[in-house]
C-alpha positions as CSV (number, residue, x, y, z in Angstrom):
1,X,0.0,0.0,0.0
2,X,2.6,2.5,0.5
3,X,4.3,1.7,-2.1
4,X,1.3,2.8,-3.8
5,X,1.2,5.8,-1.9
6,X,4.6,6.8,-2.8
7,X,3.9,6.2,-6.9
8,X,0.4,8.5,-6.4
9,X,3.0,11.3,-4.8
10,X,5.4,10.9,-7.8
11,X,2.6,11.1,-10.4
12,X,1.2,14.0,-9.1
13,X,4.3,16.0,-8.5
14,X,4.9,15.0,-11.9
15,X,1.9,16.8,-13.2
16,X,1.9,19.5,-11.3
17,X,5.2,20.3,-12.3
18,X,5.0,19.7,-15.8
19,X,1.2,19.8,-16.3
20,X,1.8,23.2,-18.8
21,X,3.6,20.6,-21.4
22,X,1.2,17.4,-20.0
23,X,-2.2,18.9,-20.8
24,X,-1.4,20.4,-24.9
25,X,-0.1,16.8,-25.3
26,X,-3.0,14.8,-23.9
27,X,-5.7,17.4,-25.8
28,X,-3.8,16.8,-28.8
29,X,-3.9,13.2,-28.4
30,X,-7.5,12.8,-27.5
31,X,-8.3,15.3,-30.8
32,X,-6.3,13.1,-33.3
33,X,-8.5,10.4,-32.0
34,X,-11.7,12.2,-32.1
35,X,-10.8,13.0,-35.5
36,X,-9.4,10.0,-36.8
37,X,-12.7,7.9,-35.5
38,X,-14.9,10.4,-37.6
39,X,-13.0,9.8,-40.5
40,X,-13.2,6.1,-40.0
41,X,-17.4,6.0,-39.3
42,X,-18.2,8.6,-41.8
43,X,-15.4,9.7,-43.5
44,X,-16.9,10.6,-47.3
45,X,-14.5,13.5,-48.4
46,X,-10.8,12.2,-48.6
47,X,-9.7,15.9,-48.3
48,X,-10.8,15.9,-44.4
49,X,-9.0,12.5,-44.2
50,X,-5.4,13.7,-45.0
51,X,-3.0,14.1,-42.6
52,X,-2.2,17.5,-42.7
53,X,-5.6,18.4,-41.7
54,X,-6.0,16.0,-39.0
55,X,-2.7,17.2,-37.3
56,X,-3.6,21.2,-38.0
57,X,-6.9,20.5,-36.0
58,X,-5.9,18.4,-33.6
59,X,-3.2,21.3,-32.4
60,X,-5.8,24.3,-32.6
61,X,-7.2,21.8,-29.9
62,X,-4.7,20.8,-28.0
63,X,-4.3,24.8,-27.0
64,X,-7.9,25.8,-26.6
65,X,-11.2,24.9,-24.8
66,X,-13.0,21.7,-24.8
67,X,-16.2,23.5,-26.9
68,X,-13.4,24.1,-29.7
69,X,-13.2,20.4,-30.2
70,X,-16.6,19.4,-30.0
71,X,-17.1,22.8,-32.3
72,X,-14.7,21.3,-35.5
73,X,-16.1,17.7,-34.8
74,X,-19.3,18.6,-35.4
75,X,-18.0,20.7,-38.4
76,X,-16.2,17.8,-39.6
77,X,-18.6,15.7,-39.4
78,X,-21.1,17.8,-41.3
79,X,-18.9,18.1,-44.2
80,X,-17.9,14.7,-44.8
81,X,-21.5,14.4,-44.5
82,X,-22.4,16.8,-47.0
83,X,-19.9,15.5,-49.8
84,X,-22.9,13.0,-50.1
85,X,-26.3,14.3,-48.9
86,X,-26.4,17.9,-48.4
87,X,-30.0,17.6,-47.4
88,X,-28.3,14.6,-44.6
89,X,-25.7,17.1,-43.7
90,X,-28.4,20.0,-43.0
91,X,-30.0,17.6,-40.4
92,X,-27.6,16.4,-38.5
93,X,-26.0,19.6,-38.2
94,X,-29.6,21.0,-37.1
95,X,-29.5,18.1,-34.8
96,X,-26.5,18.8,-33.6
97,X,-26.6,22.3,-33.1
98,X,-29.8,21.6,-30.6
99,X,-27.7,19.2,-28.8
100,X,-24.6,21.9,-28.3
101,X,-26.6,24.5,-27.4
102,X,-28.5,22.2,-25.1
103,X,-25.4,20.7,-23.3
104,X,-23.4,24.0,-23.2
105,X,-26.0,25.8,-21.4
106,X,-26.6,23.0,-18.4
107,X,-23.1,22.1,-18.4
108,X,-20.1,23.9,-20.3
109,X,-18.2,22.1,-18.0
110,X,-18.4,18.6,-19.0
111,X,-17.4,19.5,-22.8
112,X,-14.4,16.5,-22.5
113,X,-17.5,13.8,-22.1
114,X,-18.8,14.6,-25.4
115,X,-15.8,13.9,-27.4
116,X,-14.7,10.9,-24.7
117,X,-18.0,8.9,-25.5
118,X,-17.2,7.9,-28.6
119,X,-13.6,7.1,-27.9
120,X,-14.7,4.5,-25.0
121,X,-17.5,3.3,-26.7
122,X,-15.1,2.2,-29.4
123,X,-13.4,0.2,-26.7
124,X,-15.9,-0.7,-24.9
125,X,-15.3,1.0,-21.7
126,X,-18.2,3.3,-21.9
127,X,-19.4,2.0,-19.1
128,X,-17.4,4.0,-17.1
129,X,-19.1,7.6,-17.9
130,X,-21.7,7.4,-15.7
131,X,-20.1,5.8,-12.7
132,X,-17.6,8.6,-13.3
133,X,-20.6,11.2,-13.5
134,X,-21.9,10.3,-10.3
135,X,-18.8,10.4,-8.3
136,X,-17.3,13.8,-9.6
137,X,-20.3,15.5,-10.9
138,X,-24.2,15.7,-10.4
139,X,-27.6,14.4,-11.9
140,X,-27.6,17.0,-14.3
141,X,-25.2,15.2,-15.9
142,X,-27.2,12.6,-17.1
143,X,-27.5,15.1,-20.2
144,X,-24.0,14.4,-20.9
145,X,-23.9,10.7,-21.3
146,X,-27.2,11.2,-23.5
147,X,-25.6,13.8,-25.5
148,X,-22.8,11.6,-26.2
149,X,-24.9,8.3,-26.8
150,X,-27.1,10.2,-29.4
151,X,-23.7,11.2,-31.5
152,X,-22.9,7.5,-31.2
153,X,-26.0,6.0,-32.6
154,X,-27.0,9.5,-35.1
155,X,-23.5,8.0,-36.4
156,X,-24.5,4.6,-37.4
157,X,-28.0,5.9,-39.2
158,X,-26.0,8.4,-40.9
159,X,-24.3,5.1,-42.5
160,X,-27.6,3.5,-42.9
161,X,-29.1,6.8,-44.9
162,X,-26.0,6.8,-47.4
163,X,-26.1,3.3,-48.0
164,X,-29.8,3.8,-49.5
165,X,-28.8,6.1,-51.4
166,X,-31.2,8.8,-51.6
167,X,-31.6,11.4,-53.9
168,X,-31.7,15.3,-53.4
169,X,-35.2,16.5,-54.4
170,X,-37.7,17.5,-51.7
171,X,-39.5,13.9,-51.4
172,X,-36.3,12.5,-50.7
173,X,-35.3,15.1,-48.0
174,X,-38.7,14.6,-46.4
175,X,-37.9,10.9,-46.5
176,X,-34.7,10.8,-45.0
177,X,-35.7,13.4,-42.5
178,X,-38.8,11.4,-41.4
179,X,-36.0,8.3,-42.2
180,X,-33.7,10.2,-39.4
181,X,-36.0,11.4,-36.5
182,X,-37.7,8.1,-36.6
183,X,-34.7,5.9,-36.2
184,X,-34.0,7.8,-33.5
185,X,-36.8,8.9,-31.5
186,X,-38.3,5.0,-31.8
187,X,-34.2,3.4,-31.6
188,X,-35.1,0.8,-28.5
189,X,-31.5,0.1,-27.6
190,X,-29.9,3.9,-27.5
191,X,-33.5,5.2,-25.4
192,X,-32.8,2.1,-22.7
193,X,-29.3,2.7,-22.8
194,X,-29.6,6.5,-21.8
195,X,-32.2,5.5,-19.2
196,X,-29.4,3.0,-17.7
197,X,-26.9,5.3,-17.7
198,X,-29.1,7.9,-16.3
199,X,-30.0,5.5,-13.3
200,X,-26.5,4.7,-13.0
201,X,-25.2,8.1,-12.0
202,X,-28.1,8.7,-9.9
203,X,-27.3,5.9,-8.0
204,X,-23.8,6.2,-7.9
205,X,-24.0,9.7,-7.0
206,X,-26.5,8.8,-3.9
207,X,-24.2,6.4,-2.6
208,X,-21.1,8.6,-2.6
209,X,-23.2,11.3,-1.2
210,X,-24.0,9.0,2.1
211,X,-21.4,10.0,5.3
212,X,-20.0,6.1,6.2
213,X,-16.5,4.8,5.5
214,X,-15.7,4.6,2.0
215,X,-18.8,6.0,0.3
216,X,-16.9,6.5,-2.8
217,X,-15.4,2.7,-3.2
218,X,-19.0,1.5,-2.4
219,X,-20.8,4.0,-4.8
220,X,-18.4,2.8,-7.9
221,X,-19.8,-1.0,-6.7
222,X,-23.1,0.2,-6.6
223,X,-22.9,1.9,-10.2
224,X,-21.1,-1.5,-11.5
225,X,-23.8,-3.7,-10.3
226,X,-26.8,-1.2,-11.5
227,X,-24.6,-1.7,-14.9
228,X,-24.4,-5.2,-14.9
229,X,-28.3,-5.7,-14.0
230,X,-29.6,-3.2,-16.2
231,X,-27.9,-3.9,-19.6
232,X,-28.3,-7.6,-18.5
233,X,-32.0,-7.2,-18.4
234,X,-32.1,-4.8,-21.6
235,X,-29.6,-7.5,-23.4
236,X,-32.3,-10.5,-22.4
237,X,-35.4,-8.2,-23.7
238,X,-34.0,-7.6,-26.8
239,X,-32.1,-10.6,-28.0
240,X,-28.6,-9.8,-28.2
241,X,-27.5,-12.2,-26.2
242,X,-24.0,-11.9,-27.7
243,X,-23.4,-8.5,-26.3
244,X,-23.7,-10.4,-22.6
245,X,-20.0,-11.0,-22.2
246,X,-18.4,-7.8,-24.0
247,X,-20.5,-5.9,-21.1
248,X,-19.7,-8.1,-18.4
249,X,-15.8,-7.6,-19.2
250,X,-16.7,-3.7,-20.2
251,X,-18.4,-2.9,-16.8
252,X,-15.6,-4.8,-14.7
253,X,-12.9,-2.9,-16.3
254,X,-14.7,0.1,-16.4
255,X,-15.3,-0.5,-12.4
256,X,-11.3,-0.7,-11.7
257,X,-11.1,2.4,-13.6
258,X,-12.9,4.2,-12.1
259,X,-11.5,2.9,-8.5
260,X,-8.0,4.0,-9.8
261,X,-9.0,7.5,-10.4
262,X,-11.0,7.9,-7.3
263,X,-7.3,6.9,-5.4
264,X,-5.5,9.3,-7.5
265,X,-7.9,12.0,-7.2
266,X,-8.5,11.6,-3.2
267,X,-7.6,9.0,-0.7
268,X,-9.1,8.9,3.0
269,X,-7.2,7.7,6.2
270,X,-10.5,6.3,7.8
271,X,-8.7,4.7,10.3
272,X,-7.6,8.5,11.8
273,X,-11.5,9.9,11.7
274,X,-12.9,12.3,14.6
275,X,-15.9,13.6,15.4
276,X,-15.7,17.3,15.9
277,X,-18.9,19.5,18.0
278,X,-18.6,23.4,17.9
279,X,-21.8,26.1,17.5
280,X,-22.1,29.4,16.7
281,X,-25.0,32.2,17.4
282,X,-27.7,29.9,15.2
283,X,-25.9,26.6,15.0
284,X,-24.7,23.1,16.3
285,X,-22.3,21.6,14.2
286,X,-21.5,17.8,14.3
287,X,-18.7,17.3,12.2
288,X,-16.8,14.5,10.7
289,X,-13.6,15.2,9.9
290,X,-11.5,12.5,7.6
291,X,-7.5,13.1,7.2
292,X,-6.2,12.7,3.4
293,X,-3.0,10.2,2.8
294,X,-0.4,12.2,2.4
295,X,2.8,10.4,1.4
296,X,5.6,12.5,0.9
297,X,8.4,11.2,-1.8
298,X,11.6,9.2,0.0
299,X,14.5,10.4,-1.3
300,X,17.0,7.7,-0.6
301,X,20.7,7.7,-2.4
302,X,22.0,4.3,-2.9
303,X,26.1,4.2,-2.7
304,X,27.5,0.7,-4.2
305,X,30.7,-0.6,-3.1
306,X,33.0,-2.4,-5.3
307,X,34.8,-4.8,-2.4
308,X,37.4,-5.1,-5.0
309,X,38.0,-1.4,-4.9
310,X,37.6,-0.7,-1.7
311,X,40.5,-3.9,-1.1
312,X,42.7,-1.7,-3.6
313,X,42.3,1.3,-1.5
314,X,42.9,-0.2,1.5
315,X,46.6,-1.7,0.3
316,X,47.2,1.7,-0.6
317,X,46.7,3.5,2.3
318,X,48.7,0.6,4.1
319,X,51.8,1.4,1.7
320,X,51.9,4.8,2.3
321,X,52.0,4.4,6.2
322,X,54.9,2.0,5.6
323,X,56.4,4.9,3.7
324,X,55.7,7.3,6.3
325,X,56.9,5.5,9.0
326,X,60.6,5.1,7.3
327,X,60.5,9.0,7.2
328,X,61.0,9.1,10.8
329,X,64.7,9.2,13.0
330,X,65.1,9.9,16.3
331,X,68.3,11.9,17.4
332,X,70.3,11.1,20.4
333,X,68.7,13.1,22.9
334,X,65.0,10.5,21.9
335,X,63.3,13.7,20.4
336,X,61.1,12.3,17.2
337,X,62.4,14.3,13.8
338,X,60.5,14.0,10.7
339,X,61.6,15.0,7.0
């Protein structure tokens, strides 16, 4: 454990100290991806595609605000759109454009879990958002992770419209509007999913809100098992039985996650609590009052010893005693003289 201690202090000093260089690079990073998963799901115009592009955007981002990102993947993504519907493109950026203005009123804030949904649903940690959302944030949050859940599936009918290839005269825009809104307003898997995920930060965020010992571990449990039994349930109702294992392994990762971050972000000595009474002119406070960990870094210098040199030395030293010990006379009178 305190080794563990000891790597949280090192990691942290680390950032601290070099956190103006650590955050560009991890924006930058987290962009490219962004970036590079929209040109993979719906990337229609090769000129987006190229490299050049993809790096250019990805630094504006790395060096401004979250909303800048979510900004020039929405723009991006309207515009490989439009290289094959324009009529398409105009609804989902309408769509989109509700969504942003939606989100960035409630909670400008929480810009990062837009662009990180699609990232861990790729890898099929998503799981994690809401457990996260509950432990560092509030129920208004549950807008977030149904933001970013509507992007995911608005992606994979944005695929389904260009595969049917629709023309550009006003029946066919009606069509794939009435196409679009009903795929996903009547979409039985992403509304279940957003209700599960809404459920699961509520919960999560109830349970880290209570005042016993390790509220936080508990409320990441609690989130976990609301995970497990809810897409289990929604899994059995609609068939896809396949998906049962992915999620299993995707919410018990996502759980250790989330555990990791909650120790890096805070630990509690619960073993040194006290109970603290004071009042003022109105009030009488019971407090409890729970010490952080605080392990400072050992700095401990290792010297190695070479027996073989230190053997060396020591013959040396003998040697020149010898020497110094032929350098002395004594006169007749007993005094000690030495030259």
């Amino acid at each position: 454990m305190m080794s563990l201690l000891e790597f949280k202090t090192r990691i942290q000093n680390l950032y601290q100290k070099y956190s103006i260089y650590i955050e560009p690079i991890i924006k930058f990073v987290v962009s490219m991806v962004i970036f590079i998963l929209i040109n993979s799901n719906i990337g229609y115009d090769d000129r987006l595609k190229s490299a050049p592009i993809v790096l250019a955007l990805s630094l504006l981002c790395a060096f401004t605000p979250s909303a800048v990102l979510v900004l020039l993947s929405i723009l991006i993504s309207a515009l490989h759109i439009f290289h094959v519907s324009p009529i398409l493109a105009l609804i989902i950026l309408v769509i989109f454009m509700i969504m942003y203005l939606l989100y960035f009123h409630f909670i400008p804030e929480l810009g990062y879990v837009l662009v990180a949904t699609p990232i861990l649903y790729a890898l099929n940690l998503h799981y994690i958002i809401p457990i996260m959302l509950g432990l560092f944030a509030s129920p208004i949050a549950i807008i977030a992770s149904a933001c970013g859940l509507i992007i995911i599936y608005l992606f994979q009918i944005v695929v389904q419209v260009v595969n049917m290839q629709f023309g550009n005269t006003i029946e066919d825009a009606l069509e794939i509007y009435t196409y679009v809104i009903d795929n996903l307003l009547k979409n039985k898997e992403m509304i279940l999913t957003i209700a599960i995920f809404s459920f699961i930060t509520i919960i999560t965020y109830a349970v880290r809100r209570f005042k016993f010992d390790y509220s936080k571990e508990i409320a990441v449990a609690a989130g976990a098992l609301t995970c497990l039994l809810g897409f289990l349930t929604v899994d059995l109702q609609l068939g896809v039985t396949e998906q049962i294992a992915p999620m299993f392994l995707g919410t018990l990762i996502s759980a250790i996650l989330a555990l990791v971050i909650q120790f890096f972000y805070r630990a509690l000595d619960y073993s040194r609590s006290e109970y603290l009474q004071f009042e003022d002119d109105d009030y009488f406070y019971y407090v409890k009052a729970v010490p952080k960990i605080v392990v400072s870094e050992q700095n401990i210098n290792i010297k190695r010893i070479n027996p073989q040199r230190t053997r060396d030395k020591r013959e040396d030293r003998e040697e020149v005693y010898d020497d110094l010990e032929d350098e002395y006379y004594y006169d007749e009178s007993g005094d000690e003289f030495y030259f």
